[in-house]
Steps between C-alpha positions, in 0.01 A plus 500: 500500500154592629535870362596359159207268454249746642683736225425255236140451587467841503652565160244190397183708631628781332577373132141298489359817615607773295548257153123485554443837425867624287342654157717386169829692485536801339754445245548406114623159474432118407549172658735412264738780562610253780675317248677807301808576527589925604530590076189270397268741769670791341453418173109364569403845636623769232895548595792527304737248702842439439762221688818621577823294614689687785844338614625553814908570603458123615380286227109447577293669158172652649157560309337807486185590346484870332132658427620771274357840555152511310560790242817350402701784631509644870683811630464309884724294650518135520347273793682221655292261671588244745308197650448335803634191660453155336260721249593632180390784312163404438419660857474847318285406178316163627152706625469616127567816304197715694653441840888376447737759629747384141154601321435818661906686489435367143184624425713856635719402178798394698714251401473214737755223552413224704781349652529068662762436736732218427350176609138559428322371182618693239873554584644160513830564289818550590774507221734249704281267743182313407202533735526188638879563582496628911752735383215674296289525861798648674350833586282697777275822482873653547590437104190556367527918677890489404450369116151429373398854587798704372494273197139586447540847568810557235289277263229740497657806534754408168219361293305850584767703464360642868747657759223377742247278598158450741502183677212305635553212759280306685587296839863331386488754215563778745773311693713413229481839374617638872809214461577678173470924566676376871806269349546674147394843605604667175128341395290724695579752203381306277124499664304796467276341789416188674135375533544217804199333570507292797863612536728176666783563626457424900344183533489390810172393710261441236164454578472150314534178671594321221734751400654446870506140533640477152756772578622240809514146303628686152876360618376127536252530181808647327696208609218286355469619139923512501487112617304404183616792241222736492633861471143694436234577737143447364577535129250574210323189373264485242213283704492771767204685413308142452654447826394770724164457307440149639624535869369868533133461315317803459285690630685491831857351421538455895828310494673772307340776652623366853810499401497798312354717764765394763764564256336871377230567705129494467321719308231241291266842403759604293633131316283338248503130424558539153758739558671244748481213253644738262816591725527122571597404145829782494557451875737339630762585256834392652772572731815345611609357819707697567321837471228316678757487789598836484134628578463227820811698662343835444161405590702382810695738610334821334877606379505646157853325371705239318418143521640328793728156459457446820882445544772713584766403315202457175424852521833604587593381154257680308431817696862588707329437814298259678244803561235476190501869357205678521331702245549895527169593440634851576652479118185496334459847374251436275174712504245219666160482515323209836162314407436283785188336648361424888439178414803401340641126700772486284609850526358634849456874468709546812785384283430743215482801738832400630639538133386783456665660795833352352506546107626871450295613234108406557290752279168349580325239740162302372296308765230296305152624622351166544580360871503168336729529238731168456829448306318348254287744492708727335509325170168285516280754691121545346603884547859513476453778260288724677677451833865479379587488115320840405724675773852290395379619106460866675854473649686344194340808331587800754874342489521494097405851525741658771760261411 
């Protein structure tokens, strides 16, 4: 207890410190993109955008946002890109058309499809159950890799008439696309290449104590939101950005930046208030229980694999055998490309380089040249572009050319 409350006070020194002397963030955006939804900030800065309804081989519809190719016409491939966890796909165009990496592959005249997970704010359909129903909610990271992403993938590829795709994934947009190449292998043809930043697959010791703590009472809190029917972990509501506006006040939003630097890590040079405020109105975006639960087990035990019942005779009757398969990571074939940072509490780097030793087909390996670099960093970064997203847009390119 000690350590942690000479960690906060730290953390405290540090924020009042450094706001003193952050300049204004570099990027092209307004307070009141905050309150936009992912097509209004398209729209607002110059893009073609165009909603798409994606259906899944179980039931749930999910949105995805198209920004066409510029010219009209493009002889490159799609790009499929997938969010992180309780985000959406705002996390690729929220920091505005000079710095978003959506912006930038678009501004290469690709054709960029931004994908949302089922659960999150803008896929909240299912052709049989009603949100509110806990049979909509009945699902971990596990369907999401098994049907959201082959859904998406097919989608894309059919309304493209591609043989092939490029995918982009960020955090739990990298693991559900492992869960898909490693239990419907027959995808990895599909992908021409897989940009993974801050690639999750093992999870275990993160860096975060909150991360930890809430890994160890997510059973009981479960328990909790079953006892009075809650089925969704920190939804999207529309007071959120007034919210985080009056308990985090600007300049130095200390509460949230305590919290968010346990969670990420600390890197307050490179995060802007504004930008923070900014983030604050799209995140949190939603996740279910369940899911929720599936993350505390692999944050626990560091095993890349199905969710766990945590009975027998329970798992015995959907898997065959009390043991809870694993994921073959072996079966991911797929050419793929590791951005990863030092700094990274949710992902520890240690846990990346183990990855890479196991996937069988790791073209290239990107360390982020800033010591401090967070996992929020790689979306919200003051220079995410010059320290990550010009070298991803280098990639994407070098692939679309040998492949």
């Amino acid at each position: 207890m000690a350590l942690l409350i000479a960690r906060v006070i730290v953390l405290i020194v540090l924020i009042i410190v450094v706001s003193a002397k952050r300049s204004s963030a570099p990027f092209q955006f307004d307070e009141e993109d905050a309150g936009l939804t992912v097509p209004q900030l398209i729209w607002k800065y110059g893009y073609n955008v165009e909603e798409h309804q994606v259906p899944t081989e179980d039931g749930y519809i999910l949105s995805m946002y198209r920004i066409p190719p510029r010219s009209g016409t493009t002889t490159k491939r799609p790009i499929l890109m997938m969010h992180s966890l309780m985000s959406s796909c705002s996390d690729f165009i929220l920091i505005g058309p000079k710095h978003g990496l959506g912006y930038l592959l678009a501004n290469r005249d690709y054709d960029i499809w931004l994908s949302n997970a089922r659960g999150n704010r803008y896929s909240r359909k299912h052709k049989r159950f009603h949100v509110k129903s806990p049979k909509f909610w009945n699902f971990t990271f596990h369907e999401i890799g098994y049907y959201d992403v082959p859904a998406s993938i097919d989608y894309v590829l059919d309304k493209t008439n591609s043989e092939r795709l490029h995918y982009v994934g960020f955090s739990q947009g990298t693991l559900v696309s492992f869960v898909a190449t490693s239990s419907r292998p027959e995808y990895n043809d599909k992908i021409i290449q897989m940009q993974e930043i801050s690639p999750a697959a093992y999870l275990g010791e993160p860096l975060s104590i909150f991360i930890r703590l809430l890994s160890l009472l997510a059973p009981g809190l479960a328990d909790g939101y079953f006892a009075s029917g809650a089925n969704q972990f920190l939804p999207f509501w529309k007071g959120q950005y007034d919210f985080y506006n009056t308990v985090c006040p600007a300049p130095a939003q200390t509460l949230c930046r305590i919290l968010l630097n346990d969670v990420v890590g600390a890197n307050p040079r490179q995060l802007d208030p504004k930008t923070l405020r900014i983030f604050l109105g799209h995140f949190p975006s939603g996740a279910g229980i369940l899911q929720i639960l599936h993350y505390a087990q692999a944050f626990k035990d560091g095993i890349f694999r199905r969710y766990d019942y945590g009975d027998d005779e329970q798992n015995r009757a959907i898997y065959g055998t009390k043991e809870v398969p694993r994921y073959n990571v072996s079966k991911i074939t797929a050419p793929v490309r590791i951005y990863y940072g030092y700094n990274d509490n949710v992902i520890p780097y240690v846990n990346v380089q183990r990855l890479e030793r196991d996937l069988p087909n790791v073209v290239g390996t990107y360390l982020v040249p800033d010591e401090r670099f967070t996992h929020a960093d790689f979306i919200l970064a003051n220079e995410v572009k010059e320290l990550l997203y010009d070298e991803i847009v280098k990639n994407v390119e070098a692939a679309e050319r040998e492949g």
